[in-house]
N, C-alpha and C positions, 0 to 999 in steps of 0.2 A: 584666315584666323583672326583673331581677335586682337587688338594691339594694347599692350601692358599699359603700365601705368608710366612706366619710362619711356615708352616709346610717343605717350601720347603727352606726359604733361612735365617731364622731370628731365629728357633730355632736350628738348625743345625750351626750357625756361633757361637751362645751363646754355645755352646758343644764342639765347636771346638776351643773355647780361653779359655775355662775350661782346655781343654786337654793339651793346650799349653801355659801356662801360660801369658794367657793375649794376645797373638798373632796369628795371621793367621799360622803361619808358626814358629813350634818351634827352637827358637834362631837366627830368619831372623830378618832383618831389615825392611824387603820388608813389604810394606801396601797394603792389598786387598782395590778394589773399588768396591762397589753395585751398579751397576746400578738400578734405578728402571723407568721404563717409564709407564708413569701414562696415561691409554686410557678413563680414566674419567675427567670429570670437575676436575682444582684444589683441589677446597673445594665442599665436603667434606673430598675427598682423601686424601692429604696429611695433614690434620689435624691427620687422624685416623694413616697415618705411623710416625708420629711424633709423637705420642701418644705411641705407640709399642717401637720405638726407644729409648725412653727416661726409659722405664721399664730399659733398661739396658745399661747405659752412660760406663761402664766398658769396653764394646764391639764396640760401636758405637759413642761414644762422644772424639774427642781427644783432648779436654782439660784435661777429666778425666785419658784417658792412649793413649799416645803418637802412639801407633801403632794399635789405634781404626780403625775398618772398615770404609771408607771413602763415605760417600754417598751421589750418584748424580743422580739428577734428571732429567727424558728426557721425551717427550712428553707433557702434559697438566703442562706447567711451568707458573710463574709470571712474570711481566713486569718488566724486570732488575732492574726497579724504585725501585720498592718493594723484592729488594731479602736480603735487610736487617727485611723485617719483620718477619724473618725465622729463627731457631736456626742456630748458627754458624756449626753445625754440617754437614749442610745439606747445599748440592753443585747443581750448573745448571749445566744443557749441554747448552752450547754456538752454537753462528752463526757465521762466520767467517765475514759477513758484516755489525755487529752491532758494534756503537762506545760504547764500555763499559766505567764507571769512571775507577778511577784505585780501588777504592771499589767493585766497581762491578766485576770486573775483578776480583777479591779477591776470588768473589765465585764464578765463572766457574772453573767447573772443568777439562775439554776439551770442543774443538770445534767439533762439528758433523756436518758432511754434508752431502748430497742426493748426491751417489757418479753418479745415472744417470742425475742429470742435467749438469755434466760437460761432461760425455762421455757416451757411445754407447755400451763401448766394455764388451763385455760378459766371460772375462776371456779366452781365448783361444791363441793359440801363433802367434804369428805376428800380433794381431790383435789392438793392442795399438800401436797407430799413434804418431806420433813425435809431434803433435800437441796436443791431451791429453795428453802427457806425461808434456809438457808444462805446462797447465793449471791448471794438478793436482802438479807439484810442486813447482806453485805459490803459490796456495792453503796449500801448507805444510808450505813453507816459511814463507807467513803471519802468519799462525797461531805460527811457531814459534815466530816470533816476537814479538808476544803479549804474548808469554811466555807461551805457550799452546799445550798440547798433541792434536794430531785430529785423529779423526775414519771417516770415509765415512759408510754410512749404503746403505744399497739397493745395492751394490758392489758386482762384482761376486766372487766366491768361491770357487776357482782351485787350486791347487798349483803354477799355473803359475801367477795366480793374486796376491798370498801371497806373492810371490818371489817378481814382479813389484812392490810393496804396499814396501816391506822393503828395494827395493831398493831407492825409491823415500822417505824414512826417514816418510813415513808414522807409526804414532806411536802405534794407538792401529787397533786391524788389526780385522774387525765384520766377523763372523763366524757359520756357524750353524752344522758346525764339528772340534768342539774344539777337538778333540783326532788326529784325522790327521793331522789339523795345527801343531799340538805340536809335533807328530810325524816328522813333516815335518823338520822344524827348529830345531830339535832333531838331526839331519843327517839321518836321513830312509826316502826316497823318495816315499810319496805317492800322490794319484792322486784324 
């Protein structure tokens, strides 16, 4: 059967800041982020992961400890209106064409975008036009300006797109071979 969301990310994170006191990473500074994208309704979804997260504010709350797990929400979100009726603990994925307050901006945690509405290209070489490259690093810029990490999702998956992605100050880079990525950026050249 299929393994939960606690068995696979929530009680392994609570084990993992046992082992390291209080931390993702023993004696980092560094703060992991959770994503979780919710392919249900709201509510009653993220009542029940608020309800789980709060079992353990040690790990997931940082007001409780400064280098809590940071958790942000994508897919089935609130209307920026209401992202104060949410614990502070708990972050949105952002649009990069929404005018947020500067409250609301408070809980974006980055900006995400559908990286094939802006381009075509499939990760391969040469094949990112001077014109996407354009587009996507308006798209970076704005979002810096508002003070914000961006991921593009649906984006291809090469090392050649990783490279382009960090060349263009793209910040969080979506992947479905985190060991290669890592390796990649690690200096060992994989494909």
């Amino acid at each position: 059967s299929a393994l939960t969301l606690d068995e696979m990310y929530l009680e392994p994170l609570v084990f993992l800041f046992a082992q390291n006191g209080g931390r993702a990473w023993r004696g980092s500074e560094q703060v992991l982020t959770l994503m979780v994208d919710l392919k249900t309704p709201l509510h009653p979804t993220i009542d029940r992961l608020i309800a789980k997260l709060k079992k353990h504010p040690e790990v997931f709350d940082p007001a409780v400890n400064p280098y809590a797990v940071r958790v942000a929400i994508s897919g089935s979100r609130p209307d920026p209106a209401d992202f104060g009726a949410f614990p502070d603990f708990i972050s949105f994925d952002g649009f990069i064409d929404v005018e947020y307050t500067p409250q609301q901006l408070e809980r974006v945690a980055f900006i995400s975008e559908p990286f094939f509405s802006y381009s075509k290209w499939k990760g391969d070489e040469g094949g990112f036009t001077a014109e996407d490259r354009q587009v996507i690093a308006a798209l970076v810029a704005k979002s810096h300006r508002m003070g914000k990490p961006i991921r593009f999702w649906g984006s291809p998956d090469t090392s050649v797109a990783w490279e382009t992605f960090r060349e263009l100050g793209i910040d969080i880079i979506n992947t479905d071979r985190p060991e290669a990525c890592t390796l990649y950026f690690q200096g060992t050249k994989c494909l």
